[in-house]
C-alpha positions in Angstrom: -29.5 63.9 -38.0 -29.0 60.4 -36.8 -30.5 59.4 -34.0 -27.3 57.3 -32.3 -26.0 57.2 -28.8 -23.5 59.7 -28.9 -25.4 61.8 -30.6 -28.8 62.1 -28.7 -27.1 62.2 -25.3 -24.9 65.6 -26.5 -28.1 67.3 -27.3 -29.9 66.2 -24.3 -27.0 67.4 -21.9 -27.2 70.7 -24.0 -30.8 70.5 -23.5 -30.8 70.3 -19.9 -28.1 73.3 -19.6 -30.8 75.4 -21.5 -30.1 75.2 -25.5 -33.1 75.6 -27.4 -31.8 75.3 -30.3 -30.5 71.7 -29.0 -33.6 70.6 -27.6 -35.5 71.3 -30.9 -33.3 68.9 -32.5 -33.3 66.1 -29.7 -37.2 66.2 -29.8 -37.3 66.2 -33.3 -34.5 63.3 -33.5 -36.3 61.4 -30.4 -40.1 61.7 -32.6 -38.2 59.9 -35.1 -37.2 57.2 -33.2 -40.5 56.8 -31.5 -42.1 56.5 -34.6 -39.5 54.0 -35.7 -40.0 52.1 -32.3 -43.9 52.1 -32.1 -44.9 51.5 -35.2 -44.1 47.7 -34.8 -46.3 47.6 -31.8 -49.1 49.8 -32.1 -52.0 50.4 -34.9 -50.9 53.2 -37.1 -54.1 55.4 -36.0 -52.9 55.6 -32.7 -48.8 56.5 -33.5 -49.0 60.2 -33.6 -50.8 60.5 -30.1 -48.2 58.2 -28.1 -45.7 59.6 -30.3 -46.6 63.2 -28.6 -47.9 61.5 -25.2 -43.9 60.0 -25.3 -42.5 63.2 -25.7 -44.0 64.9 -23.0 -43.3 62.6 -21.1 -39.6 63.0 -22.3 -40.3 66.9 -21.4 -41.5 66.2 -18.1 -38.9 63.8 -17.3 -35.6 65.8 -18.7 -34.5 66.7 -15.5 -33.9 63.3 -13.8 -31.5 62.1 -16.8 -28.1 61.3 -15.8 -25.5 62.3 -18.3 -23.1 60.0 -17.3 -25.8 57.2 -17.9 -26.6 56.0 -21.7 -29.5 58.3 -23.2 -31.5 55.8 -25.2 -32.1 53.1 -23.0 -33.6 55.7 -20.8 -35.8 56.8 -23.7 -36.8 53.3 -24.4 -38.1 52.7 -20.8 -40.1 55.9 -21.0 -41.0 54.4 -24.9 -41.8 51.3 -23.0 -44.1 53.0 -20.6 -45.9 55.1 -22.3 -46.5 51.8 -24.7 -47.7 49.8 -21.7 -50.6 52.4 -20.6 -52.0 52.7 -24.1 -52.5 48.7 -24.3 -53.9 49.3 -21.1 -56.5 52.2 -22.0 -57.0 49.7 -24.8 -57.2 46.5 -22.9 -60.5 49.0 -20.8 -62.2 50.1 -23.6 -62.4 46.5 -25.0 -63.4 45.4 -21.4 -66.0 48.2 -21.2 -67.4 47.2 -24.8 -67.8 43.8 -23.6 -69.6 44.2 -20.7 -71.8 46.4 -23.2 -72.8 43.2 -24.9 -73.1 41.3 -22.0 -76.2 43.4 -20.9 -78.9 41.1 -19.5 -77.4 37.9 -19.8 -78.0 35.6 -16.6 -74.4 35.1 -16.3 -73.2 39.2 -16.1 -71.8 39.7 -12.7 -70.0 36.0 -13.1 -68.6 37.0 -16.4 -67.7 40.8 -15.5 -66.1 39.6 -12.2 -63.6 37.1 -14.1 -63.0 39.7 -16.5 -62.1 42.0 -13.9 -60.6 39.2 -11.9 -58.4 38.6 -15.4 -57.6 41.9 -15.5 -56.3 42.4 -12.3 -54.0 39.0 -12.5 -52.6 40.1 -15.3 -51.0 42.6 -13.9 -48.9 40.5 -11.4 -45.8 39.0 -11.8 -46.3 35.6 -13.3 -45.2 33.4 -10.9 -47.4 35.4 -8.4 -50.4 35.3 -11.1 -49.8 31.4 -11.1 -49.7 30.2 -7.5 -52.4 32.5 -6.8 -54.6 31.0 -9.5 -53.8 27.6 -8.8 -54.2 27.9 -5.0 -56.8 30.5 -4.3 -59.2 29.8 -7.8 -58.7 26.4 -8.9 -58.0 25.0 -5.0 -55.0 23.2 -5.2 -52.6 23.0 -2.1 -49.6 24.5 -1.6 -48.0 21.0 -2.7 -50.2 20.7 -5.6 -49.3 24.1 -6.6 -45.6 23.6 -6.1 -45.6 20.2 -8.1 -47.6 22.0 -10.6 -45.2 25.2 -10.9 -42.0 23.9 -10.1 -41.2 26.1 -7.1 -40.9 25.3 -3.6 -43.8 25.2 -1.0 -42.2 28.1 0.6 -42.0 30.0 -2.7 -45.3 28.8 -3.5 -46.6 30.9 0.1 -44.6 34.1 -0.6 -46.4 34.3 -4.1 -49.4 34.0 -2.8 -49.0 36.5 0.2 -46.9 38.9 -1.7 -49.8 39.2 -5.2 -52.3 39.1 -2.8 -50.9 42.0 -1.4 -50.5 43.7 -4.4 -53.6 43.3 -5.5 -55.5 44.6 -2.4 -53.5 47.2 -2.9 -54.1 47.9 -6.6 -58.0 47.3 -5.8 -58.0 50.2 -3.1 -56.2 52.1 -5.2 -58.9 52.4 -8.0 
């Protein structure tokens, strides 16, 4: 079977009324597709394990899709999802190995705290990532930061207040 629109959204309705028969084909059709989707993105060592972490997800989940809403783009987002946290396990366990090597060095807690710092940027919105870098680490003004970004002084404040924010929370959150 071919995994189009029309035909992936027919089994998963089925699905979600209770055919078996109908979700055995869907999760066999949507493993196809995931494989197809992640296999431009990820090493091939890790494809069957998102591959099956994307699918139970997909189990999990089955309930909250809409038929009257396309099927695929909502696999994709759960795709894209489950693709985004195994970068992130990946993007730790290259963090963790480097502060491996960085035992006894003079510089460790300067060098873990940027990474961490880094990290935790990186997971802002990039216009809050920027002002706050500019403003907060490198100790530019709010008008040195707008020239340098191209947004307004105002915009320039909100960024600021609103990563900040998101990153307190983020930081109490671990």
């Amino acid at each position: 079977m071919r995994a189009d629109e029309a035909s992936l959204a027919r089994l998963m309705a089925l699905s979600q009324q209770g055919d078996k028969q109908a979700y055995a084909s869907l999760l066999d059709a949507c493993q196809r597709w995931l494989r197809g989707y992640y296999s431009r993105r990820i090493a091939p060592s890790s494809l069957d394990d998102l591959v099956q972490e994307t699918l139970i997800a997909l189990h999990t989940k089955r309930a909250s899709w809409d038929p009257s809403r396309p099927f695929l783009p909502w696999l994709a987002a759960i795709a894209r999802y489950r693709w985004v946290d195994h970068l992130r396990r990946l993007y730790r366990a290259d963090e963790h190995e480097l502060r491996e090597e960085l035992i006894g060095t003079d510089d460790e807690p300067a060098v873990t705290a940027r990474i961490s710092l880094d990290r935790l940027l990186g997971l802002l919105p990039p216009a809050q990532e920027r002002a706050i870098a500019l403003v907060k680490i490198e100790g530019m003004s709010i008008a040195e930061a707008s020239a340098a970004t191209g947004q307004s002084e105002a915009l320039v404040k909100v960024n600021i207040h609103r990563g900040l924010k998101k990153l307190a929370h983020m930081i109490e959150k671990e």
